[in-house]
C-alpha positions, 0 to 999 in steps of 0.5 A: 290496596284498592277500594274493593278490598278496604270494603272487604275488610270492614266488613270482615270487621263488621262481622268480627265485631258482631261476633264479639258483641255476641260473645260478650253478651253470652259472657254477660248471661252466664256472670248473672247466672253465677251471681245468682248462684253466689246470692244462694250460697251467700258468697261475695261477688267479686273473686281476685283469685278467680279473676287473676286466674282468668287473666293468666289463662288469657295471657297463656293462649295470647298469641298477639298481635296485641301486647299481654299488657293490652289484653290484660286492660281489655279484660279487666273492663270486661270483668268490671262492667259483668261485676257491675252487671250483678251488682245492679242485678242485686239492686233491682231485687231490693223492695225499697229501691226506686227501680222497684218502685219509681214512684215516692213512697208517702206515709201517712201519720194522723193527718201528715202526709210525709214523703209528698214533697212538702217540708216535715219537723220532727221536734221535741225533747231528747228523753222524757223526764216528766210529764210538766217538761214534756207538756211544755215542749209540745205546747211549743211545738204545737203553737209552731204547727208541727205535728210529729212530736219526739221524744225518747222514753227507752234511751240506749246510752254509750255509758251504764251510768248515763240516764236510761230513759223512764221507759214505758211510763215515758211513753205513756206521758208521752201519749197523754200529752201528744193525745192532749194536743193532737200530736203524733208520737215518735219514739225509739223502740229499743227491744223486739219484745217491746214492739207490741206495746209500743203500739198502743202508745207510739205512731212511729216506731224510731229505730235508732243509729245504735240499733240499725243493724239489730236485726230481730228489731227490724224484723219486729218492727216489719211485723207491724204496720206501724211507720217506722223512722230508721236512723242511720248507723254511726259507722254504715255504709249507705248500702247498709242502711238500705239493706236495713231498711230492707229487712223492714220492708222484707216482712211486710211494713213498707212505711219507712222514713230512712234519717241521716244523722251523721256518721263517725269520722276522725272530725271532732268540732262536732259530734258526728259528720253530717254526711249531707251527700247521702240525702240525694243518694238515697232519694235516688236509690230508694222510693223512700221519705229521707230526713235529717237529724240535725242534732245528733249530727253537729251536737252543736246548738249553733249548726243547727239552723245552718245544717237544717237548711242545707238538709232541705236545699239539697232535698230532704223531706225533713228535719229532726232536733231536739227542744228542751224547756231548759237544757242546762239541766237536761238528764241526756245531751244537754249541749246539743238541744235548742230552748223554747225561744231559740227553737221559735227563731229556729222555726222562723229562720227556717220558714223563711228559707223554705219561702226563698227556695219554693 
């Protein structure tokens, strides 16, 4: 073969390949526009059916040289990559993802700026029994400087039986003791019909693991501009927390701080799984404050500074857990919350490391 027609033929090549780059292009168009027919009708995007159809229909009209092997495996990239194409198509649809929106989302709660890069506590008693146990938990967590108070007056438990929370005169103590001592109130909301008068008592609607996915919740909580604190369900997926957050910011209320607190795995040694991985994750997916619930996630006092601070190393703007004047006779998760004196350590231990690590 000479010179003259090895040049030839690259640029028969060169052409062909422009031909198929054209082609694959027009392919990409016409699968986003059935991905936006699908996302109308409500369907699932990938089909197998359609796809082995399609496969066969190639494999029909091959004609080689290449083997039906290879042009299976050239095809099914193919359709992977236009999948992928739709997929992302949907992401950047999503009002709380970071293409939407690149830069950090930071809420303002009486003063604390969360999401803008500093370290943010969330402290205080599982449920609101009284108002002397309350008082004395916000006394401590006051003289700590911290400034977001929880505490659970509505408390959806796995049994009937279990202590259900005093309600709305749990979040009026909750009030009167956090106006006391300049706190700001986060508190679960577990009924639509309730939102309206959480507003007068709560700065921060909590929408809890067991609620992640109630849908009339969200909508209600996205109906009002008050920061809602979104925990994670015990069995979802990161794409449905996002999608749930969604919903909340879909009407309106884009003051959200999503809340991992562990998911439910075969592991027993502690109550959940800290799933530590879906801190980046969802710093990367979202433009939202992403916390961390160390309580409810190990259920164990003696994780809590450990897991605390591989929750900030790995980037989150917040921890979570619980304090109790005494928990040995706490109504609700008596083995998971932290005393007076262990939660002034735990304080301590984590000034500390957030000093080593700046």
């Amino acid at each position: 073969m000479s010179v003259n027609e090895l040049e030839q033929l690259r640029m028969k090549l060169d052409n062909v390949n422009l031909q198929i780059l054209e082609l694959v292009n027009l392919r990409a168009a016409i699968v986003q526009q059935i991905g936006q027919l699908k996302n109308k009708q409500g369907m699932k995007k990938f089909d197998p059916v359609r796809e082995r159809e399609m496969l066969n229909h190639l494999i029909q009209h091959n004609n080689g040289p290449f083997e039906n092997s290879t042009i299976e495996h050239i095809f099914k990239e193919i359709f992977k990559a236009g999948l992928e194409l739709i997929e992302d198509d949907d992401k950047k649809e999503l009002l709380v993802s970071r293409k939407r929106k690149p830069e950090n989302t930071v809420i303002n709660i009486k003063g604390e700026s969360v999401g803008n890069g500093s370290t943010h506590f969330v402290m205080g008693p599982c449920a609101v029994e009284s108002y002397e146990q309350v008082r004395e938990v916000a006394k401590a967590v006051k003289n700590q400087g911290i400034k977001l108070f929880r505490g659970g007056a509505f408390k959806p438990r796995t049994s009937p039986y279990d202590f259900q929370g005093l309600g709305i005169e749990g979040l009026q103590i909750l009030r009167t003791v956090a106006d006391e001592f300049d706190l700001a109130v986060v508190s679960e909301i577990v009924n639509p019909a309730h939102i309206e008068i959480a507003l007068e008592y709560v700065d921060v609607i909590q929408i809890g693991a067991r609620n992640m996915q109630n849908f009339e919740l969200l909508k209600a909580a996205g109906d009002v501009q008050k920061p809602v604190l979104l925990k994670r369900g015990l069995s979802a997926t990161i794409s449905e927390f996002i999608n749930a957050a969604e919903y909340i910011i879909s009407r309106g209320n884009g003051n959200i701080i999503l809340c991992e607190r562990g998911i439910r795995t075969y592991e027993r040694a502690t109550r959940n799984t800290l799933d530590i991985s879906a801190v980046p994750i969802l710093k990367q997916e979202t433009h939202l404050p992403v916390m961390v619930d160390v309580t409810h996630s190990t259920g164990r006092r003696d994780l809590l500074i450990p897991t605390a601070k591989a929750a900030l190393a790995i980037g989150a703007d917040g921890v979570m857990a619980e304090v109790h004047p005494d928990p040995a006779v706490a109504l609700s998760d008596s083995a998971q919350q932290m005393d007076i004196p262990m939660f002034e350590h735990f304080m301590q231990e984590l000034e500390k490391y957030t000093s080593s690590i700046r």
